[in-house]
Structures are given as structure tokens and as C-alpha cells.
N, C-alpha and C positions, 0 to 999 in steps of 0.2 A: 305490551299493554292489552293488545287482543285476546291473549290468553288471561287477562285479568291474574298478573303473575308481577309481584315487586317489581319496580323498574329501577336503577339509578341513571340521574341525568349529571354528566361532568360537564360543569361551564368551561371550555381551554380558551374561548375569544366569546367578546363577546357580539352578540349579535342581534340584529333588532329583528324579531318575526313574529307575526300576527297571533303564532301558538304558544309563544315560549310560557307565557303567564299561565295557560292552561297546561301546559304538559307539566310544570315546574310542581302544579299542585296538585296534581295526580301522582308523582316519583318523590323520589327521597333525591332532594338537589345537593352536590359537593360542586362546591367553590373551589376547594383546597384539597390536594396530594392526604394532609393530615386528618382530613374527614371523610376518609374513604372506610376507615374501621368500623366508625360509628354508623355510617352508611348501611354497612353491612349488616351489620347486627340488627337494625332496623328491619332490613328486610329479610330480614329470617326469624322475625317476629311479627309478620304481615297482621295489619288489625282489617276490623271490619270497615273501619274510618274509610281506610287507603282503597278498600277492594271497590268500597261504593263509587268512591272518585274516579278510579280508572273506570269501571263499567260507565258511569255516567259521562266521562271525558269521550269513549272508546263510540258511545252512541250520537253523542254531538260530530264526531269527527268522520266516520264509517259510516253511520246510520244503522243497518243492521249486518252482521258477519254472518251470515248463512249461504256465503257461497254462489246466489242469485245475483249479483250486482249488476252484471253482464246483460241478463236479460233484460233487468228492469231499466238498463238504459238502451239496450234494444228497442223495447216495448213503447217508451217515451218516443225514441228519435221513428219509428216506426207512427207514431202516433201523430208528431209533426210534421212528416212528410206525404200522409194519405188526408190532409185534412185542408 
């Protein structure tokens, strides 16, 4: 999803997690073995719809992907500790 690139998500258990709802609406979701085709073909027809969700999900969840994360939790924990 970081590369803002079709995802599919396969349910095999299920499972209760705080993201599932948000990652479900961002991917093409398969339930079933049988809807793995359809899956497919979906996302080899990427619309603008899906790209906006993932970018939008990708910024809720990362905040920004530039590489910086590191610093900027440097910078914070560097900031709570001189203060």
C-alpha cells in the first residue's frame, strides 16, 4: 500500500484488529479460494477510487513515507528529554 499499488487482502481466520476495517477498504477483500479471479482482475484495473484510499489509509497509518521517521522521533524524544 506504500507504494500506492492494488493490494488484495485474503481473510483465512478471522480476526479482531483495530485496522482491519480500514485496511479492508483500501484492498480488494477475498473471503473465498473462488474470489481470488475476480480479485484479480480488479486490480489490474486499478481506479482512481482505490488509489485515493490507499494514499489516504497509507497517511492515517505512516503519516509521511519520506524516509525521515527516525529523525523525527529522534527530534521529539531529544525534545522530551532537554526540557
Amino acid at each position: 500500500m506504500i507504494l500506492n499499488k492494488p493490494v488484495i487482502t485474503i481473510t483465512i481466520v478471522n480476526l479482531d484488529s483495530p485496522f482491519k476495517e480500514m485496511i479492508d477498504s483500501a484492498s480488494i477483500h477475498v473471503n473465498h479460494n473462488k474470489d481470488i479471479t475476480v480479485a484479480i482482475k480488479a486490480a489490474l484495473n486499478d481506479n482512481k477510487h482505490m488509489r485515493n484510499k490507499r494514499k489516504k489509509l497509507v497517511e492515517e497509518l505512516c503519516y509521511k513515507i519520506d524516509g525521515k521517521a527516525t529523525e523525527r522521533v529522534a527530534k521529539i524524544i531529544y525534545k522530551i528529554t532537554n526540557h
